[in-house]
Biotite code that builds the C-alpha atoms (Angstrom):
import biotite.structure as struc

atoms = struc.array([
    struc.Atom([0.000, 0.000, 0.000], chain_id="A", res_id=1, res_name="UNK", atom_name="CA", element="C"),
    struc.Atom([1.463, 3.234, -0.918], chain_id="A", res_id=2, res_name="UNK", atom_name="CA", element="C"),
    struc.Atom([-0.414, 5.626, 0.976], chain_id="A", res_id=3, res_name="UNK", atom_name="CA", element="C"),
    struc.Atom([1.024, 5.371, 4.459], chain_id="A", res_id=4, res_name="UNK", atom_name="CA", element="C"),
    struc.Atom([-2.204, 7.265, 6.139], chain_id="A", res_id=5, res_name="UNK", atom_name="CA", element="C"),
    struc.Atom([-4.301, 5.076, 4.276], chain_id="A", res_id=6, res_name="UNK", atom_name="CA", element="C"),
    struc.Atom([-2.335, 1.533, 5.522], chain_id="A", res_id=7, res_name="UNK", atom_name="CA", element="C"),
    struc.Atom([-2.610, 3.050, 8.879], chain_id="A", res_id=8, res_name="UNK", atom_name="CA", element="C"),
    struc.Atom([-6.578, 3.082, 8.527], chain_id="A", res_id=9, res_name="UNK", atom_name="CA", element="C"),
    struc.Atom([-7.047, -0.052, 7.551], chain_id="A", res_id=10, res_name="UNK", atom_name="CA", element="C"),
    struc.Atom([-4.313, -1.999, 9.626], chain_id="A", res_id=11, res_name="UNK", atom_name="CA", element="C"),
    struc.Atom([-6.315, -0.201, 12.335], chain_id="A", res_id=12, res_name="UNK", atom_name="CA", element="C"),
    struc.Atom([-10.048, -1.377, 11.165], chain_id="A", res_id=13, res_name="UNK", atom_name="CA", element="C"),
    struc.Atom([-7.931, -5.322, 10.997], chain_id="A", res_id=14, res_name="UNK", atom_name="CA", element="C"),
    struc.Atom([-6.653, -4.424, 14.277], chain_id="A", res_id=15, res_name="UNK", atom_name="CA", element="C"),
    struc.Atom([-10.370, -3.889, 15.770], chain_id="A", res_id=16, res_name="UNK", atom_name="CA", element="C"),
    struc.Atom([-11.604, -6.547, 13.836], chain_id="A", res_id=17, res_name="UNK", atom_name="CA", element="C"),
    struc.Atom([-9.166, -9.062, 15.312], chain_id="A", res_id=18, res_name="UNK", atom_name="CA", element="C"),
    struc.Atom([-9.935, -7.043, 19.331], chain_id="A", res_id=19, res_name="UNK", atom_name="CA", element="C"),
    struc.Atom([-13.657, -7.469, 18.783], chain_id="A", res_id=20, res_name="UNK", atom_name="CA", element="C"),
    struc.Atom([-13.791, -11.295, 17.407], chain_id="A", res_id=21, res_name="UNK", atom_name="CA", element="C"),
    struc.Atom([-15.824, -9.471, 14.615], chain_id="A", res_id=22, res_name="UNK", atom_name="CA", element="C"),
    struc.Atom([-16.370, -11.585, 12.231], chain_id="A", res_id=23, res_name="UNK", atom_name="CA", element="C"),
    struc.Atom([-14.465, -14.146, 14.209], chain_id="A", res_id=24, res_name="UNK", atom_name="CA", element="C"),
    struc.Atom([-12.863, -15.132, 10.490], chain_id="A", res_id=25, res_name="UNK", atom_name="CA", element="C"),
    struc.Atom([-10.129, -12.122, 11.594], chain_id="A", res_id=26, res_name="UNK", atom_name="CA", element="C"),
    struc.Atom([-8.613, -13.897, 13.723], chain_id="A", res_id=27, res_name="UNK", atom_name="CA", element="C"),
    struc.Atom([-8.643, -17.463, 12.801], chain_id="A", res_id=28, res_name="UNK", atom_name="CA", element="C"),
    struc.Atom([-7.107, -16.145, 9.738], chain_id="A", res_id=29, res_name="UNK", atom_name="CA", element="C"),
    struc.Atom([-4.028, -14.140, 11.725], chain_id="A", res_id=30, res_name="UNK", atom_name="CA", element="C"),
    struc.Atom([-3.298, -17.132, 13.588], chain_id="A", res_id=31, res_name="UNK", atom_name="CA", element="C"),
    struc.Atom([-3.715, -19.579, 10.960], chain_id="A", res_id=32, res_name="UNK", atom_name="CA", element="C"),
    struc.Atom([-1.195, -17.021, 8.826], chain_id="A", res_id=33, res_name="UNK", atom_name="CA", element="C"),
    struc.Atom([1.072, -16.684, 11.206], chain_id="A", res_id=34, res_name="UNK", atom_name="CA", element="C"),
    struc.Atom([1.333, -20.642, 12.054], chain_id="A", res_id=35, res_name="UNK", atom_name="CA", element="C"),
    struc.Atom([2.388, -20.658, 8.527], chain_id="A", res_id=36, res_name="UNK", atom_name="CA", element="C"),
    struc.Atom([5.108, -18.664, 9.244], chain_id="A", res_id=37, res_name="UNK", atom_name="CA", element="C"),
    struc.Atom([3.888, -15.067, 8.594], chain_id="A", res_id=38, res_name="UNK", atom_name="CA", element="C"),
    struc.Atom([4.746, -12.533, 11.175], chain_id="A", res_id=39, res_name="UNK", atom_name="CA", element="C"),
    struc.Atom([1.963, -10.742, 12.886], chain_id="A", res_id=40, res_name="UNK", atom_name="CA", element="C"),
    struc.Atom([2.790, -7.962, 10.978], chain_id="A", res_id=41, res_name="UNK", atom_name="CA", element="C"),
    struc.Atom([2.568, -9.534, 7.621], chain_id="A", res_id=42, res_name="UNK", atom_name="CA", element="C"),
    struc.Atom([-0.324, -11.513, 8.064], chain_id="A", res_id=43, res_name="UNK", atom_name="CA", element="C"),
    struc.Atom([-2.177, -8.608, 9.729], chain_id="A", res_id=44, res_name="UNK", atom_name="CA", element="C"),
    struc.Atom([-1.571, -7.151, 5.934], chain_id="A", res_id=45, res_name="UNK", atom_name="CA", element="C"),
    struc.Atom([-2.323, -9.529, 3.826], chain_id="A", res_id=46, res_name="UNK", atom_name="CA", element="C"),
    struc.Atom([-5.708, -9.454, 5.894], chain_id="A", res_id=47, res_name="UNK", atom_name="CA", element="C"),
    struc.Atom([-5.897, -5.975, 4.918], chain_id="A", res_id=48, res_name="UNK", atom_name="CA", element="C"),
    struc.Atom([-5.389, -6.251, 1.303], chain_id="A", res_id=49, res_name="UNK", atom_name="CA", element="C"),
    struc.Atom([-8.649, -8.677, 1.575], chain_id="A", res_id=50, res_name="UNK", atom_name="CA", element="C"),
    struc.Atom([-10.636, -5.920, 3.309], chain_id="A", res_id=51, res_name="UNK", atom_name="CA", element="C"),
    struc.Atom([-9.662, -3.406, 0.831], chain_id="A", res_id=52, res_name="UNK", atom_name="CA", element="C"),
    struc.Atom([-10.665, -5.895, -2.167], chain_id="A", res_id=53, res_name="UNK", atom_name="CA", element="C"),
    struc.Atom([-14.034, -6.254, -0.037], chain_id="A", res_id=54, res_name="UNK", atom_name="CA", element="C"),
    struc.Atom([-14.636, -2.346, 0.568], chain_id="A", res_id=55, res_name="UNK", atom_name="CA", element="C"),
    struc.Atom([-13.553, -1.486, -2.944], chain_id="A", res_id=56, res_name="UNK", atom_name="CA", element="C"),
    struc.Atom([-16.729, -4.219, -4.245], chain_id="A", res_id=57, res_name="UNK", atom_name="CA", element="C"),
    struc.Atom([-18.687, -2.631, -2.042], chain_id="A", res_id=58, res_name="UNK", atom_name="CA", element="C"),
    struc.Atom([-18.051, 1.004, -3.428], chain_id="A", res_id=59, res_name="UNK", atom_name="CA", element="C"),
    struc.Atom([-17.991, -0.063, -7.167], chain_id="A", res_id=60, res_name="UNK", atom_name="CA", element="C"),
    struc.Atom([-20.546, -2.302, -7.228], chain_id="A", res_id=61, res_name="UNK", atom_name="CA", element="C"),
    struc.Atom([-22.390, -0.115, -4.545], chain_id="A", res_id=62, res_name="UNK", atom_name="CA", element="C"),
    struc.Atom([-23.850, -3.424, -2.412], chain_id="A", res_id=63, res_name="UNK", atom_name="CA", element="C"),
    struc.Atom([-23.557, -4.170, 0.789], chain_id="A", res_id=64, res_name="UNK", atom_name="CA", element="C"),
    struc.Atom([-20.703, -5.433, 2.980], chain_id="A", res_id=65, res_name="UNK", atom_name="CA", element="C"),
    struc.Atom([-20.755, -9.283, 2.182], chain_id="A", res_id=66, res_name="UNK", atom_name="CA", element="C"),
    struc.Atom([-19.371, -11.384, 5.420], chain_id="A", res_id=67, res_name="UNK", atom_name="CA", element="C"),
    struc.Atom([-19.666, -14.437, 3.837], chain_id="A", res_id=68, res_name="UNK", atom_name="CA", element="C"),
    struc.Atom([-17.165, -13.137, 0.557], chain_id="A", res_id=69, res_name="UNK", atom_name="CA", element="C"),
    struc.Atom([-15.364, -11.781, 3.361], chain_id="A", res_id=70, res_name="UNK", atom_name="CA", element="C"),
    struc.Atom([-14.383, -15.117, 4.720], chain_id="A", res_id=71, res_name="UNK", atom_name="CA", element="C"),
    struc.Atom([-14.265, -16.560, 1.507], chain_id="A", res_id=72, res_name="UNK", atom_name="CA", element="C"),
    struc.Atom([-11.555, -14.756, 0.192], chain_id="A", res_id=73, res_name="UNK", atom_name="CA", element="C"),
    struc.Atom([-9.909, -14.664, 3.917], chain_id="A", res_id=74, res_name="UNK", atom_name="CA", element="C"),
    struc.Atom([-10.021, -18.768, 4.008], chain_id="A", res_id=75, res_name="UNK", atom_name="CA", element="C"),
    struc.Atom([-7.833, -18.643, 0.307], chain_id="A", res_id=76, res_name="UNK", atom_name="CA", element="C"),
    struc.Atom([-5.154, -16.548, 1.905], chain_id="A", res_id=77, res_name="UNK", atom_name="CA", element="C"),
    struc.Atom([-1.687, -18.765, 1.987], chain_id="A", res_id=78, res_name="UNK", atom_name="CA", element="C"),
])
C-alpha cells in the first residue's frame, strides 16, 4: 500500500476486527497465517489487502458489505 495514512486506517479497522472477534474469520485467519510462518505484521496485511478488495466491491458495485465473501476470500489466503 502506498499511501502510508491510508495503511494506517485499515491496519487499524484489521486491528479492531481481530480485538472485537468481529467476524471471528479475523482472527482465525491471523493465527492460521502466522502458524504458517507469517509474522503478525505480515499476516495482519495480507488481511488488509482482503478488506480493501471487499470495501472497494462494495463502493464499485455499490452493495452491501458481504461477510460471507469476506471469509471466503480470507479462508484462500496462503
Amino acid at each position: 500500500m502506498a499511501n502510508q495514512n491510508l495503511k494506517r486506517i485499515i491496519l487499524e479497522v484489521v486491528n479492531n476486527q481481530i480485538r472485537d472477534n468481529n467476524p471471528p474469520i479475523t482472527k482465525v485467519t491471523l493465527e492460521r497465517l502466522k502458524k504458517s510462518g507469517y509474522t503478525e505484521q505480515q499476516a495482519k496485511e495480507k488481511i488488509a489487502a482482503i478488506l480493501i478488495e471487499e470495501i472497494y466491491d462494495v463502493l464499485k458495485n455499490g452493495e452491501a458489505y458481504n461477510e460471507e465473501r469476506y471469509a471466503k476470500k480470507l479462508s484462500t489466503l496462503k
